[in-house]
N, C-alpha and C positions, 0 to 999 in steps of 0.2 A: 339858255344852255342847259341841256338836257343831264351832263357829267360836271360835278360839281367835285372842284378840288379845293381841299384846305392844306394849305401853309403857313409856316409860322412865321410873324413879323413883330416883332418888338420893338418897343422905343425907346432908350434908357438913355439918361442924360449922362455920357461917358466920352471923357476929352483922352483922345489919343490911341490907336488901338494896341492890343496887348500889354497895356498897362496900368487897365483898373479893371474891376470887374465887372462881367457883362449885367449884373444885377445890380448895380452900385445906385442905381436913381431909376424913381415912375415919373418925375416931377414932369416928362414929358406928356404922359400919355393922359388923355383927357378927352370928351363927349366929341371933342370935333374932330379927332386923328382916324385916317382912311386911309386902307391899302390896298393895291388892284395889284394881283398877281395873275401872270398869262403861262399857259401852258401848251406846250407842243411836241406831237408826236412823230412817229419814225418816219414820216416821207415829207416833215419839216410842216407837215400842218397843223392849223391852230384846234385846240381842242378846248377850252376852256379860257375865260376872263372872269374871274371871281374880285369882286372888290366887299373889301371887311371891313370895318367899324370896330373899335371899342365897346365894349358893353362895359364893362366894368374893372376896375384896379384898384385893391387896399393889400392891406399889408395883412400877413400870418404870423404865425406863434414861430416859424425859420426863416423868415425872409418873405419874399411879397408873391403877389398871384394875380394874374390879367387874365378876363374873357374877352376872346375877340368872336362877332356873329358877321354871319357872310351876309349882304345884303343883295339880296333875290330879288327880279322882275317880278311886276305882280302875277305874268301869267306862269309862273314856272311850278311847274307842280311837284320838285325836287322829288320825281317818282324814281328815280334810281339812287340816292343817297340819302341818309340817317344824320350825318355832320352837318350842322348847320350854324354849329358852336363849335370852339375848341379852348382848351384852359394852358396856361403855362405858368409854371411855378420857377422862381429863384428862392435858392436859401445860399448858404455861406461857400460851395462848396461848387454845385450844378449848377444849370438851366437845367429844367427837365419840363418836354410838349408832351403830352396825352394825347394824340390826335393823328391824324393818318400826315402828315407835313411831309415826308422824305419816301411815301409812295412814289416810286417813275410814274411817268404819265401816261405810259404806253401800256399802261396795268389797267386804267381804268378806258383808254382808249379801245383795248382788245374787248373790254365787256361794258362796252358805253350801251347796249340796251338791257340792261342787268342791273341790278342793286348792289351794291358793292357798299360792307361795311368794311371798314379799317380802323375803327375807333378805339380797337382794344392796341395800339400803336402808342411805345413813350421812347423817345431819345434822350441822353443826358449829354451836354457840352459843359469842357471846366468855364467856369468863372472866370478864371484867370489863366488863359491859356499858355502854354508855351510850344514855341518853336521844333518841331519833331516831337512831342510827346505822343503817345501812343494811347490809344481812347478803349473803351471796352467795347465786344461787341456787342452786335443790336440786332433783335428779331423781331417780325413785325407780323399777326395773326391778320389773313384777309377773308373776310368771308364774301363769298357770290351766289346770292340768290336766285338758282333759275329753278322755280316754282314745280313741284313741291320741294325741290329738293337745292340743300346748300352747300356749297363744296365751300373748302379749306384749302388757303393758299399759305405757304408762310416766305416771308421775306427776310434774307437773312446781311448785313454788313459785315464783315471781319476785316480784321487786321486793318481798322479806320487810324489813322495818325495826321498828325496836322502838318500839313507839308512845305507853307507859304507862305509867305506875305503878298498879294498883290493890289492892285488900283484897279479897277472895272470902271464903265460906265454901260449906263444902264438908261432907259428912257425916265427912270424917277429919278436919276442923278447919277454921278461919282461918288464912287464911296473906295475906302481905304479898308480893306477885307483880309481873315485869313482862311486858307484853303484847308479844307478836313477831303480827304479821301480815303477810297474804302474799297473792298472788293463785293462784290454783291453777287446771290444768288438767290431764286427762287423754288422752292419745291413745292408739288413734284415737277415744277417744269424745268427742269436742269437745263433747256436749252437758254434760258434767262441766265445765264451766268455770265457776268463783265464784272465793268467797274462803276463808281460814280465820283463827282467832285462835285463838293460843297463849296460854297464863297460866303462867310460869316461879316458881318459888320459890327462895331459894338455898340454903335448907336441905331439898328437897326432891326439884326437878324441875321435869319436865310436872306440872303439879295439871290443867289441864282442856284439852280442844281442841273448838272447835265449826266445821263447816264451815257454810259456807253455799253456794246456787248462785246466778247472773248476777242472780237478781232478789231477791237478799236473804233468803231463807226458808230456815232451818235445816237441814241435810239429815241431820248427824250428831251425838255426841256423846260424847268419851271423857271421864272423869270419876274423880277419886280420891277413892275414895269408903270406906276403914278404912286405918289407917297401926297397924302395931307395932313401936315401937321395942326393943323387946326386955324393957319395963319396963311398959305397960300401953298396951291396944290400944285403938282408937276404931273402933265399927264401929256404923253408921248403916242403915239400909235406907233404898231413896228410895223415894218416893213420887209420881209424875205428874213425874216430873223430863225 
């Protein structure tokens, strides 16, 4: 797969959602834990399966820090993406991803024979969320390389607040989530203007992200879709999803 997306998946050892913190334990995450995220674009087709690995989790001088690396076919010449890694830090206070995670999918679908970096992208979620709290916004630098020359996209969220509680399932499982939504915009392509919704887990992550555009109709979708704890895997294939 030619278009390579990273998303962020965490693994934190946390009983009950919205009532410990999403950084409160790594004691899960370890050389055997694997995550397949699928992604799909505006005419509901598949664009990407990326599955991730662990590289590495210790602790920092605020709180702790994971690398997860995407694990690539050996023929893939990941000729249109830079990401092959992505970092996430907790401290007392954030999550905060360095990494392209909350790009739509239909970003890199529009320029899937193009290089597309998005690596200079960091999102912050509280630790300890609450119900209607209102989150700051978030802007995300894209660059696309059509040789010689590289144009500048930027990606913007506002007015993102946490709106829910719900239960999902998903082909890597049920999970117990709360929803972050947000209004989205990109320039200069102003006709990218919608919305998106987040589904957070606290033992997990991102579990799904669906955009929409100004008139309400789907436009993307990332989706976690086989989780391996190190102990035994769930891996689903979707079907018309």
């Amino acid at each position: 797969m030619k278009t390579l997306l990273s998303h962020c998946f965490l693994i934190f050892g946390i009983n009950g959602i919205l009532s410990q913190s999403l950084c409160s334990d790594l004691k899960t995450l370890n050389d055997f834990t694997s995550l397949e995220f699928t992604s799909y674009g505006t005419a509901n087709n598949l664009i990407a399966v990326t599955e991730y690995e662990v590289s590495s989790a210790f602790a920092t001088q605020n709180g702790n820090r994971i690398i997860l690396k995407a694990v690539l076919p050996e023929d893939d010449s990941i000729s249109n993406t830079k990401q092959t890694y992505y970092e996430v830090e907790c401290n007392s206070s954030v999550l905060r991803v360095s990494h392209k995670n909350v790009i739509p999918a239909f970003v890199f679908e529009e320029y899937s024979n193009m290089e597309v970096d998005a690596s200079n992208s960091s999102i912050s979620i509280p630790v300890n969320p609450e119900m209607g709290q209102k989150l700051e916004d978030i802007s995300f630098s894209i660059e696309i390389l059509v040789a010689p020359i590289t144009h500048k996209v930027r990606y913007f969220l506002t007015d993102r607040s946490i709106k829910s509680q719900e239960r999902i399932n998903t082909p890597a499982g049920t999970f117990e989530c709360f929803v972050i939504e947000a209004n989205s915009k990109m320039k200069p392509k102003n006709k990218n203007t919608g919305t998106v919704k987040q589904w957070f887990a606290p033992q997990i992550g991102l579990i799904k992200q669906v955009d929409f555009d100004a008139s309400g109709k789907v436009t993307s979708v990332n989706l976690l879709t086989a989780l391996n704890s190190g102990n035994q895997q769930t891996k689903i294939a979707i079907e018309g999803e």
